[in-house]
N, C-alpha and C positions, 0 to 999 in steps of 0.2 A: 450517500456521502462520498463515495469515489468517483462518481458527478462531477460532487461541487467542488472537492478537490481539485480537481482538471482543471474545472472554472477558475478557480483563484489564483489558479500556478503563474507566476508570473510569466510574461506574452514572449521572452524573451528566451524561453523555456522551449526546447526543439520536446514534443508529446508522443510517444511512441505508447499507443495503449489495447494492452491485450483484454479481450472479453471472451470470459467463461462463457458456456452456452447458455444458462442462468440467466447471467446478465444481458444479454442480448434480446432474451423477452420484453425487458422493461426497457430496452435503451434509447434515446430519442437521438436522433443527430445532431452532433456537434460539429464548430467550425475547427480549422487549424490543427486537427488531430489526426495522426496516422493512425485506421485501428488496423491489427494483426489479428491473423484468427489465430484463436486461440491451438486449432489441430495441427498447425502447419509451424513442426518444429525446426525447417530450416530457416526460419522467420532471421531477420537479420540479429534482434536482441537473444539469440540463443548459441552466438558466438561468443569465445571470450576477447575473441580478434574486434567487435565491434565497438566504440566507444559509449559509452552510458556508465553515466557518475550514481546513477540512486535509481532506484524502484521502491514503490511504495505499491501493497497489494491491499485495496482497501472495497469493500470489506474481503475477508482471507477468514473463508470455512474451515471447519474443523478438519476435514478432508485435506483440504490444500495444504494447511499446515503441519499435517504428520506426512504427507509424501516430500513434502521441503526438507522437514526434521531428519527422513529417512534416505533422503539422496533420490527418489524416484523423480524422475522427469519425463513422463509421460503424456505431458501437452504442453504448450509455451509456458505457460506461468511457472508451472513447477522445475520448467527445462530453464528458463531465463534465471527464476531463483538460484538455481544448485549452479550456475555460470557468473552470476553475482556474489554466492559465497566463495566459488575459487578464485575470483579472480579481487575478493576483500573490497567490494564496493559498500556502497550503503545501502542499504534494503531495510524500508518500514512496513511491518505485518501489526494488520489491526483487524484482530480476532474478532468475529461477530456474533456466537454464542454464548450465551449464559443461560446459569448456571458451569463453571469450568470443573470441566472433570478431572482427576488425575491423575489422565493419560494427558490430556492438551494443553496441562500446567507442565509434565514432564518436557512433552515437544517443545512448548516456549521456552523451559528453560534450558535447554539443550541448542535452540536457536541463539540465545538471548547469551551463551556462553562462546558460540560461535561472529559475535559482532552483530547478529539481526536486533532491530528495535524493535522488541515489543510493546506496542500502543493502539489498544482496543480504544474504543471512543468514550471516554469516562467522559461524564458531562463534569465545568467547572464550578459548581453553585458558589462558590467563593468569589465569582467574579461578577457575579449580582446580572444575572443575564434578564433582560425585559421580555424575550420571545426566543421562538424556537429559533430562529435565525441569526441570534447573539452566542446561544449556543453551539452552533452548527460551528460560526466562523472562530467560535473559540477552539475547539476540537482540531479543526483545518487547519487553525493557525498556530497550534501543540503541534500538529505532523509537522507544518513545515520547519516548526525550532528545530525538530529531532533532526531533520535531513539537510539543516544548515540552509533555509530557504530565506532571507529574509522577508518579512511580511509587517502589516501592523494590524491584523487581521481582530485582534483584541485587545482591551486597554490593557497595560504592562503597570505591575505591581510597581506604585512608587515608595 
């Protein structure tokens, strides 16, 4: 899903995108995109001096999410996070385990109290989706409402 996020983002959108080690197993290359490694915390997004309006960490493990909660910034993501909380950007974290436990309901709420969006990928069956790909851009297109993205990515409630 944080793929096709990227995919959708509109083209107008400068991409700065950090990869877990995780994710770099399954990653294919994509165009137009700076990727940062993820170890290398002088990376430019780990400044507060650098301009960047939203981060969105999708998907954001259980892991990533209590070291954000906790202040630790011990690789970019977590380093870029805690530099997007102090400096009151927008940041979307979309949790990818369930069953939530109630340690990483506490973390969310503890984020979710400090201005982070919390939005796991709830699917919308209200909006009558024909395949997995109606699904997908609805979700995509839930992030980008939260991060003020405009999109039409799903049909809008008349």
């Amino acid at each position: 899903m944080g793929l096709k996020f990227i995919k959708y983002l509109p083209t107008n959108y400068e991409k700065f995108v950090i990869i877990s080690d995780s994710a770099k197993v399954v990653l294919e290359k994509e165009e137009n995109i700076i990727y940062l490694d993820n170890a290398d915390i002088s990376a430019p997004t780990a400044s507060g001096s650098f301009r960047c309006d939203k981060m969105a960490i999708i998907p954001c493990s259980s892991n990533s999410l209590a070291k954000i909660s906790l202040g630790i910034a011990d690789n970019l993501i977590t380093r870029t996070a805690s530099v997007m909380i102090k400096e009151q950007k927008k940041i979307l974290i979309a949790p990818r385990e369930m069953p939530l436990s109630p340690i990483v309901l506490e973390n969310m709420l503890k984020l979710s109290r400090l201005g982070v969006i919390i939005a796991p990928p709830i699917l919308g069956y209200y909006s009558k989706p024909k395949n997995i790909k109606e699904l997908e851009k609805f979700i995509i297109g839930k992030w980008f409402d939260s991060l003020k993205i405009k999109n039409s990515l799903f049909e809008r409630w008349k």
